[in-house]
MILO-461976 format. One line per 8 residues: number of its first residue (from 1); their letters; for each residue x, y, z of N, C-alpha, C, CB. Coordinates in Angstrom, 3 decimals. Atoms other than C-alpha are relative to their C-alpha. Glycine has a CB too. Example, Ala and Ser with C-alpha at 12.3 -4.5 7.8 and 13.67 -1.06 7.14 Angstrom:
% MILO-461976
1 = as = 0.890,-1.190,0.000,12.300,-4.500,7.800,0.900,1.200,0.000,-0.992,0.027,1.246 | -0.820,-1.190,-0.060,13.670,-1.060,7.140,-0.770,1.090,0.730,0.414,0.462,-1.415
This chain:
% MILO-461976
1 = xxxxxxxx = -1.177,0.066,0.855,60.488,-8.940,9.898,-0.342,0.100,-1.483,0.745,-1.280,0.260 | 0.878,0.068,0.888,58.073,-9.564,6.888,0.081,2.052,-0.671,-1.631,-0.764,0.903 | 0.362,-1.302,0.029,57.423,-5.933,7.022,1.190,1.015,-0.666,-0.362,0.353,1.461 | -1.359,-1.160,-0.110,60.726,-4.280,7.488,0.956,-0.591,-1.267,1.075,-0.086,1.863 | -0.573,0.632,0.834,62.490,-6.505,4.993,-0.986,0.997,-1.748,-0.270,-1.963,0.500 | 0.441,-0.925,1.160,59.932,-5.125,2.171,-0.013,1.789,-0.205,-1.341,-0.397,-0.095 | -0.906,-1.497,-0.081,60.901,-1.727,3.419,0.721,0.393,-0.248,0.360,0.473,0.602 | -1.319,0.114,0.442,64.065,-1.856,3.040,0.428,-0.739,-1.757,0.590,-0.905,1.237
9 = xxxxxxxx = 0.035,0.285,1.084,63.993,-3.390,-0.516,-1.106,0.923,-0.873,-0.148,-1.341,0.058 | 1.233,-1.397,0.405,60.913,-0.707,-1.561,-0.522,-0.495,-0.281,-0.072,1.140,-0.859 | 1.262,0.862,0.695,58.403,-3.225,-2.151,-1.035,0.795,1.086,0.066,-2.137,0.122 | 1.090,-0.668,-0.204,55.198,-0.912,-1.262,-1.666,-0.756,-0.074,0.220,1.034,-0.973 | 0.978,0.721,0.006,52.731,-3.083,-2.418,0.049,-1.651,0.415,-0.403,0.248,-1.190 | -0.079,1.106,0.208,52.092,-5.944,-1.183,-0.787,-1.223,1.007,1.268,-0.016,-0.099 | 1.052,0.841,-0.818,49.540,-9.051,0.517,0.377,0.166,1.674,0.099,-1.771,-0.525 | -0.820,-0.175,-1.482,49.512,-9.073,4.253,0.731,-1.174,0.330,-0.977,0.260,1.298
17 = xxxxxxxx = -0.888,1.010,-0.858,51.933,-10.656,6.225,-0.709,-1.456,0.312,0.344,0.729,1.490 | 0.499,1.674,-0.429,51.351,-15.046,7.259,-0.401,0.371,1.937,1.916,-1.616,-0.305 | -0.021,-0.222,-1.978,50.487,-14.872,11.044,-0.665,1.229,0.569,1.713,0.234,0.716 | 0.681,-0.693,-0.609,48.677,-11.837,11.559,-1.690,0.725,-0.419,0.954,0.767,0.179 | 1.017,-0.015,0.427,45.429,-12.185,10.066,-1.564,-0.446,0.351,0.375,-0.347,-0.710 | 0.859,1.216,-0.613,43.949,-14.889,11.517,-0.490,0.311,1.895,1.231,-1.631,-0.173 | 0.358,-0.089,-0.802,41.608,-14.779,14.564,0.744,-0.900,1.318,-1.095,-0.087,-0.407 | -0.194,0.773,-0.900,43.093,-17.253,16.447,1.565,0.359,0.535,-0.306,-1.393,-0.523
25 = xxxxxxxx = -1.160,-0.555,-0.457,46.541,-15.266,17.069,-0.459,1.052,0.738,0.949,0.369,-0.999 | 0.512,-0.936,-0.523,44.318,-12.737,18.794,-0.388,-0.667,1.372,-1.033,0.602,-0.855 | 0.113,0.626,-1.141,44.775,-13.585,22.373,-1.571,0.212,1.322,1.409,0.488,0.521 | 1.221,0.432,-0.725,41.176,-12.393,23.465,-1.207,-0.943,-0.430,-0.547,1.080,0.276 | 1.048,1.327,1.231,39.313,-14.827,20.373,0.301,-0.932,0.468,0.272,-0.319,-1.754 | -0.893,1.309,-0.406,41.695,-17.498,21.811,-0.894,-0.311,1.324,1.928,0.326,0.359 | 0.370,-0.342,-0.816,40.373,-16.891,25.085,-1.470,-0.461,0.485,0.269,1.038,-0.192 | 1.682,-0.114,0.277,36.827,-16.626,24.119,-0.250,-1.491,-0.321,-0.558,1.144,-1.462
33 = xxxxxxxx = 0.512,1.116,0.553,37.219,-19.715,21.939,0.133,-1.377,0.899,0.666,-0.115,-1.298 | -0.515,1.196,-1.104,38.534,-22.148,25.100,-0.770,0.331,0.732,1.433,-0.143,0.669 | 1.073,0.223,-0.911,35.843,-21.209,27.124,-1.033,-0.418,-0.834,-0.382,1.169,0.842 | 1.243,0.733,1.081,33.258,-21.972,24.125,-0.031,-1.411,0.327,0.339,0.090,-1.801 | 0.295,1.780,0.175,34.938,-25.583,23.878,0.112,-0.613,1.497,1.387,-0.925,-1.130 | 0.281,0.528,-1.523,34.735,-26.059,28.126,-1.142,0.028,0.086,0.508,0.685,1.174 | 1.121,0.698,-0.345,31.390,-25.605,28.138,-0.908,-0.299,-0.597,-0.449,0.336,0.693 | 0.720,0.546,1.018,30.004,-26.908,24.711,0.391,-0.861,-0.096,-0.140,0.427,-1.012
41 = xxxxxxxx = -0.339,1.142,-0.089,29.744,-30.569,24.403,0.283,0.030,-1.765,-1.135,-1.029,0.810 | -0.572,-0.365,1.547,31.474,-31.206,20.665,-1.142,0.236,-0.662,0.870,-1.171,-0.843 | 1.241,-0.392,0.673,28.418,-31.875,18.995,-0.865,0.722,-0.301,-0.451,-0.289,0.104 | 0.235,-1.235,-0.301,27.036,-28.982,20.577,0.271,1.351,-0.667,0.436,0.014,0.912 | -0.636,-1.104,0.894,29.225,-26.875,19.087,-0.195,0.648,-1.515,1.103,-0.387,-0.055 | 1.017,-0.202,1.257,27.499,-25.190,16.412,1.038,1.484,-0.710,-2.143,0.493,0.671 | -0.887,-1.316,0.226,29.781,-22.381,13.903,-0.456,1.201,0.173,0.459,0.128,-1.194 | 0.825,-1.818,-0.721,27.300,-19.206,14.986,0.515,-0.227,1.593,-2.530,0.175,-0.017
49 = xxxxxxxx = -0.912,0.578,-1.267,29.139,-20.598,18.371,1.196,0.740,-0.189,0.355,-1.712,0.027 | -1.404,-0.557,0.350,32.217,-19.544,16.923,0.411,0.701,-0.969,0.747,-0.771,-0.114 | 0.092,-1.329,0.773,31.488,-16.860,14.442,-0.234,1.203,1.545,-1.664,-0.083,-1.390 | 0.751,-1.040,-0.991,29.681,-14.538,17.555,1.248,0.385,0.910,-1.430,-0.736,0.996 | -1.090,-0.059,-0.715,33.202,-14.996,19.219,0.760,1.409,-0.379,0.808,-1.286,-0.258 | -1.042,-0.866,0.422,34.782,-12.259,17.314,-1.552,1.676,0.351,0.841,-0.582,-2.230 | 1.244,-1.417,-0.623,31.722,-9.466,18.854,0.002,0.015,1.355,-1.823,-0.187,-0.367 | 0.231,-0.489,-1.454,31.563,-7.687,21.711,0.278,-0.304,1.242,-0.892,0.039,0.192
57 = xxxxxxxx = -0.641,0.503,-1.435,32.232,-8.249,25.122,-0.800,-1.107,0.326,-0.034,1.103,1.286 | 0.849,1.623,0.231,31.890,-12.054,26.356,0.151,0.222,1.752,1.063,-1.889,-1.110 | -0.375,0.314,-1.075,31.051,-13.172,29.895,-0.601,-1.227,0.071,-0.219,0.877,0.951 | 0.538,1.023,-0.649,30.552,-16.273,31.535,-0.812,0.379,1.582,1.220,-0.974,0.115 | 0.807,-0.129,-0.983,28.119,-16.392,34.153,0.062,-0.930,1.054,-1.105,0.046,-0.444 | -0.045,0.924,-0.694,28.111,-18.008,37.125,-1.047,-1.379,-0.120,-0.030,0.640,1.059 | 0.426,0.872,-0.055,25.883,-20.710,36.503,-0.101,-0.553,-1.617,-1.027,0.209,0.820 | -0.799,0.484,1.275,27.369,-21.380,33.183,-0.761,0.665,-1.642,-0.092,-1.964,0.069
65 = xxxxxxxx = 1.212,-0.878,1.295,24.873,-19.028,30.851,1.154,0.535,-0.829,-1.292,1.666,0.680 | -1.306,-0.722,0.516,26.967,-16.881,28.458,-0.624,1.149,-0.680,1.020,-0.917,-1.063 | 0.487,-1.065,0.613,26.144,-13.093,27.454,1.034,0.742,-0.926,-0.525,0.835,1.005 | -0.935,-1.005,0.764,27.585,-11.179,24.761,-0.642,1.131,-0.540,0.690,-0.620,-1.134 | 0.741,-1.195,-0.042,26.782,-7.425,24.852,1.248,0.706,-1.149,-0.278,0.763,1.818 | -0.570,-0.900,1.205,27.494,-5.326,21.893,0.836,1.465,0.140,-1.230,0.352,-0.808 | -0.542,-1.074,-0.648,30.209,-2.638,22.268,-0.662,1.535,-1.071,1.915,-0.309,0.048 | 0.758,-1.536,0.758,28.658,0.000,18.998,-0.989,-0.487,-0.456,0.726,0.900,-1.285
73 = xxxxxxxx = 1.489,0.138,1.218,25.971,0.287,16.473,0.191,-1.035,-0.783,-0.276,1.296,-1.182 | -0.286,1.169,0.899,27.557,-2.004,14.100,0.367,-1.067,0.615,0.943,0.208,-0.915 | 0.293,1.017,-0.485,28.180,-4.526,16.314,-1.550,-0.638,0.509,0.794,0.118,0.809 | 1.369,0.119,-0.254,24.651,-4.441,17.834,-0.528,-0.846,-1.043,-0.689,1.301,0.070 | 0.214,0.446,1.403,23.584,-4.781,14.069,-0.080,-1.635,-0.370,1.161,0.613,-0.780 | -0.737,0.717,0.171,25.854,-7.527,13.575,-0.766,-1.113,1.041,1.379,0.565,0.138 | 0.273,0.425,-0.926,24.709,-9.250,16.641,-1.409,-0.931,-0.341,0.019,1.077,0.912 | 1.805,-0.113,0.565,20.897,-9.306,15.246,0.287,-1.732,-0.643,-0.568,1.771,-1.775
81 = xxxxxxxx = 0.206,0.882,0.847,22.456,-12.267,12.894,-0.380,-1.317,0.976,1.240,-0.095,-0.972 | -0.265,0.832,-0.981,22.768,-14.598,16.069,-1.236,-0.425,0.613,0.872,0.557,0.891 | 1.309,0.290,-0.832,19.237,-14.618,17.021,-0.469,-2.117,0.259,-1.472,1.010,-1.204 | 0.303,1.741,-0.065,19.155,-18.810,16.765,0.695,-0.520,1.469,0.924,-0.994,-1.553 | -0.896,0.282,-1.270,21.616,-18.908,19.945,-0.632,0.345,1.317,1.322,0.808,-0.068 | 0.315,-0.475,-0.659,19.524,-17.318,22.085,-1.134,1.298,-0.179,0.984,0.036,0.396 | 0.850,-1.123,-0.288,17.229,-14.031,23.321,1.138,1.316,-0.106,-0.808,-0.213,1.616 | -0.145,-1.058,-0.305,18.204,-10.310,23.142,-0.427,0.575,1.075,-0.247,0.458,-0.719
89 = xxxxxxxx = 0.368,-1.199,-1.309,18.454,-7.745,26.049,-0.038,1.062,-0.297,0.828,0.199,1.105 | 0.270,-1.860,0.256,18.088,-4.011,25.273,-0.253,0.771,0.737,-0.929,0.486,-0.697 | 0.925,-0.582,-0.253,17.322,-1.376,27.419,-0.880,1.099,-0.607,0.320,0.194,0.767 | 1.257,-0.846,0.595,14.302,0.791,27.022,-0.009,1.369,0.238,-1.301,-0.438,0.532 | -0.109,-1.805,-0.491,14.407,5.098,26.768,1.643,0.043,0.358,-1.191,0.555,1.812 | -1.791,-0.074,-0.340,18.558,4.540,27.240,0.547,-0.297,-1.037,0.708,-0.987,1.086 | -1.172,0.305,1.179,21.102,4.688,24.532,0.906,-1.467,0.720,1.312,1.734,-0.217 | -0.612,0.942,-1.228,22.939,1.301,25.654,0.153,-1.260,-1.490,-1.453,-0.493,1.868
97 = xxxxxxxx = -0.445,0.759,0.834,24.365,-2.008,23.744,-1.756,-0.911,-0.114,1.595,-0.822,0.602 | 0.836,0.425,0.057,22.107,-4.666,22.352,0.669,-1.643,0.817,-0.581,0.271,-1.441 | -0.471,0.712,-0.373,22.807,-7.864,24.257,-0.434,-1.548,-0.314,0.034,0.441,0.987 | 0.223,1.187,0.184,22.780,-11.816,23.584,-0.181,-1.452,0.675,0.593,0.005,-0.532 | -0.401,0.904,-0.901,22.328,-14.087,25.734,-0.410,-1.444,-0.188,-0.408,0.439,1.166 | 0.036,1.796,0.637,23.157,-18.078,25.494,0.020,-0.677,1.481,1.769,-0.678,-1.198 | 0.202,0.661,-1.055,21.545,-20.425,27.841,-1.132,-0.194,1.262,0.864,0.276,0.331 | 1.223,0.623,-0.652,18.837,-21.436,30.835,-0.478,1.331,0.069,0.095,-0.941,1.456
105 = xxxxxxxx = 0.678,-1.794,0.350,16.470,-18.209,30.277,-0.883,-0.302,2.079,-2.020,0.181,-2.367 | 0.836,0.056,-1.611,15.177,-19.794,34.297,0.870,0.478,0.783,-0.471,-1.489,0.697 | -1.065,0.127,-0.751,18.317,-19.554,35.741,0.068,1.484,0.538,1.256,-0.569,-0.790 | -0.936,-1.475,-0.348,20.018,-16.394,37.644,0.694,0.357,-0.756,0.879,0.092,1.010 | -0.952,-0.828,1.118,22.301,-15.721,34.613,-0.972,0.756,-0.836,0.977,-1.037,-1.070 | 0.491,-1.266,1.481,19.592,-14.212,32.158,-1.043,1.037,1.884,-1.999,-1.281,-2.331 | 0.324,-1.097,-1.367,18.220,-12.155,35.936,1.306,0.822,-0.569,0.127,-0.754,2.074 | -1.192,-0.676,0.283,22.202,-11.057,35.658,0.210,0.303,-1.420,1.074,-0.731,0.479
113 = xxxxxxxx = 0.067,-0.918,1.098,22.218,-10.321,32.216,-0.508,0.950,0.279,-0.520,-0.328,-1.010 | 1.162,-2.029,-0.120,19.495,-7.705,32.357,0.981,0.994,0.761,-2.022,0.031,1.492 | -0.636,-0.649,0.238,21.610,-6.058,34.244,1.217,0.338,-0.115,-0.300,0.311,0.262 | -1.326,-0.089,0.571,25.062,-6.592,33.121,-0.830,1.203,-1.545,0.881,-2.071,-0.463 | 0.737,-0.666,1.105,22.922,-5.349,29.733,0.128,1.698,0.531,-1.787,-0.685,-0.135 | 0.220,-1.484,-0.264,21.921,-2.046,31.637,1.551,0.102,0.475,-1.358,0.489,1.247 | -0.934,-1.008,-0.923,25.319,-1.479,33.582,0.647,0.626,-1.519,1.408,-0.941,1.385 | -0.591,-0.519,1.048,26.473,-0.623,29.507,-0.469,1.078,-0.893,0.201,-0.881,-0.626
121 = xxxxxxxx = 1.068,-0.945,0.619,23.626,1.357,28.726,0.553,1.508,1.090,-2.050,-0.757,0.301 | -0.009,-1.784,-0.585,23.301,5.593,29.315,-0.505,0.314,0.973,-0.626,1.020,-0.720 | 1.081,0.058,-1.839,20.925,4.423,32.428,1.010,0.746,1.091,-0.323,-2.206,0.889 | -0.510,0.110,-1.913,22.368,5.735,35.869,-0.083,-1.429,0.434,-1.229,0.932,1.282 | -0.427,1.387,-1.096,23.408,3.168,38.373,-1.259,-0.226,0.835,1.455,0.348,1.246 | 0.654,0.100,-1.338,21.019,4.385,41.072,-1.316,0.251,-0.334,0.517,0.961,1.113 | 1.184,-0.073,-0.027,17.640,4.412,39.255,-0.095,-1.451,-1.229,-0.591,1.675,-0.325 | 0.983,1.602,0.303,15.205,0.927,38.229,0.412,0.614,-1.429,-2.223,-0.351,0.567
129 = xxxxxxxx = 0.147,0.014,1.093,15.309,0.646,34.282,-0.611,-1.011,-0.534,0.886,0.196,-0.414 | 1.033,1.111,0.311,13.384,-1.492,32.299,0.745,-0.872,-1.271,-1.654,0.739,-0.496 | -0.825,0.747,0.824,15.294,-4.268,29.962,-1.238,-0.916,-0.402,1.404,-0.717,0.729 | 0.924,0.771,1.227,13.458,-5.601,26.949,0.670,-1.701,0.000,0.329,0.961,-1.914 | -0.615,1.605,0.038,13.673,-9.438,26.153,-0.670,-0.092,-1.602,-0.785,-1.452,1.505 | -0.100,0.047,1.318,13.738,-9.657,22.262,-0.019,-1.984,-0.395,1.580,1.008,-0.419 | 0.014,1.305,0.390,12.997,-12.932,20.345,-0.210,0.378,-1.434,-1.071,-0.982,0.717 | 0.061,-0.612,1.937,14.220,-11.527,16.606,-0.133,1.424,0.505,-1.750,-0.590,-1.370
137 = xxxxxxxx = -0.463,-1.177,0.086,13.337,-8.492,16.634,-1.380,0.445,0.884,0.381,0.597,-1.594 | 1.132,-0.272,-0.427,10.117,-8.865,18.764,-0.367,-0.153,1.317,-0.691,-0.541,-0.628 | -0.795,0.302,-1.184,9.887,-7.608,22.222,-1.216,-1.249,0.940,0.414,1.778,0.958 | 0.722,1.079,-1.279,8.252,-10.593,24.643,0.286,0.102,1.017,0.152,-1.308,0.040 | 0.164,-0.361,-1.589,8.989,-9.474,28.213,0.882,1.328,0.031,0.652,-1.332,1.198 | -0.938,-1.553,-0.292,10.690,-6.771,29.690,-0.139,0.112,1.697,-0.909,1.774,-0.939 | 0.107,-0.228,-1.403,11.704,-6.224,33.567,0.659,0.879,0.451,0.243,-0.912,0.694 | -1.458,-0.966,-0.783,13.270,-3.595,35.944,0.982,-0.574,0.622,-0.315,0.939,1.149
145 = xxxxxxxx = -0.802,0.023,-0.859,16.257,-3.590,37.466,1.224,0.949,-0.033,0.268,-1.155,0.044 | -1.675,-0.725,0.171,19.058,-2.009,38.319,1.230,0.230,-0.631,0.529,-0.206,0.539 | -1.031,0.005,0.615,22.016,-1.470,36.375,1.219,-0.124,1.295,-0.026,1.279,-0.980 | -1.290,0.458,-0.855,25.362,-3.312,37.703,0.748,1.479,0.094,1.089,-1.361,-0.878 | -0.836,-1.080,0.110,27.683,-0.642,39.024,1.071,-0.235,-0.738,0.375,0.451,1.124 | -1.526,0.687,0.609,30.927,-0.631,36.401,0.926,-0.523,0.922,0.922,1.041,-0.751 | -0.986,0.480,-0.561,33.364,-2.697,37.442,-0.497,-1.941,0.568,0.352,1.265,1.265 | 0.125,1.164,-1.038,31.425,-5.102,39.507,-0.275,-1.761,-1.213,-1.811,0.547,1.304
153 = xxxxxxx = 0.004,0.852,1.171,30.828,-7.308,35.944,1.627,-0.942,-0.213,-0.344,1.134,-1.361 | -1.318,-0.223,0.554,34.584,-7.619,35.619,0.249,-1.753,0.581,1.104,1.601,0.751 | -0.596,1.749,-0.167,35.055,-11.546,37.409,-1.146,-0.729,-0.877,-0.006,-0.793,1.990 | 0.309,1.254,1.174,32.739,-13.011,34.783,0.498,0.425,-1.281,-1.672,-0.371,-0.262 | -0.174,-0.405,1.379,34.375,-10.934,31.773,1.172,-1.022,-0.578,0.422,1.666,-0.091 | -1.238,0.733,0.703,36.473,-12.839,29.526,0.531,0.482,-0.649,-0.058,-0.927,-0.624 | -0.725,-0.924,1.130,39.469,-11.379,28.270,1.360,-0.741,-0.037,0.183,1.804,0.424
């Protein structure tokens, strides 16, 4: 109404609108940010917690890990700042996102990262790839596996 009202009067210039600025009217940040505070204890809750919210695609993992894989270049980038939260995933010889992952690096969720990581990468489905394990910007392991077929990611995505 904001809008159309300064239309109609010819006001051209002018600040944005109250209410549509803010992250938290954005029903997948919202989303993102209520699963943050289910499974961060308050204290826990650290603001690179809830800055990283507004990047890339988020999933929860089944055993409560949490990956967030970069959808371009400038997110990737962007991503890099987050290194205190966790390890990077990458794959290796494949154009593909850079990925983040928060939580037990023993567990089956950073196994399933790697390849949630590859199913976003330029890899094929049906051949081994090799996924880097980054700590900054420096790689410390790296394993094959398979890239998830699309789709099959989709019950831990949060949207």
């Amino acid at each position: 109404p904001q809008i159309q009202l300064a239309e109609e009067l010819g006001v051209l210039d002018f600040p944005q609108p109250a209410g549509g600025c803010c992250f938290l009217t954005d029903g997948n940040y919202g989303k993102r940010l209520r699963d943050t505070i289910d499974h961060k204890e308050g204290e826990d809750l650290t603001f690179e917690d809830v800055l990283v919210l507004k990047l890339g695609r988020h999933f929860r993992l089944p055993g409560g890990g949490k990956l967030v894989v970069g959808r371009n270049h400038e997110e990737n980038m962007m991503l890099k700042g987050y290194w205190t939260l966790g390890p990077f995933l990458r794959v290796r010889d494949h154009k593909g996102p850079l990925s983040l992952f928060v939580g037990d690096q023993k567990s089956e969720d950073f196994s399933l990262s790697h390849r949630i990581t590859a199913r976003y990468s330029d890899a094929p489905t049906d051949n081994e790839v090799t996924v880097e394990q980054l700590y900054q910007d420096e790689v410390k392991g790296q394993v094959q596996v398979f890239p998830l077929v699309p789709g099959d990611e989709n019950p831990w995505k949060i949207q």
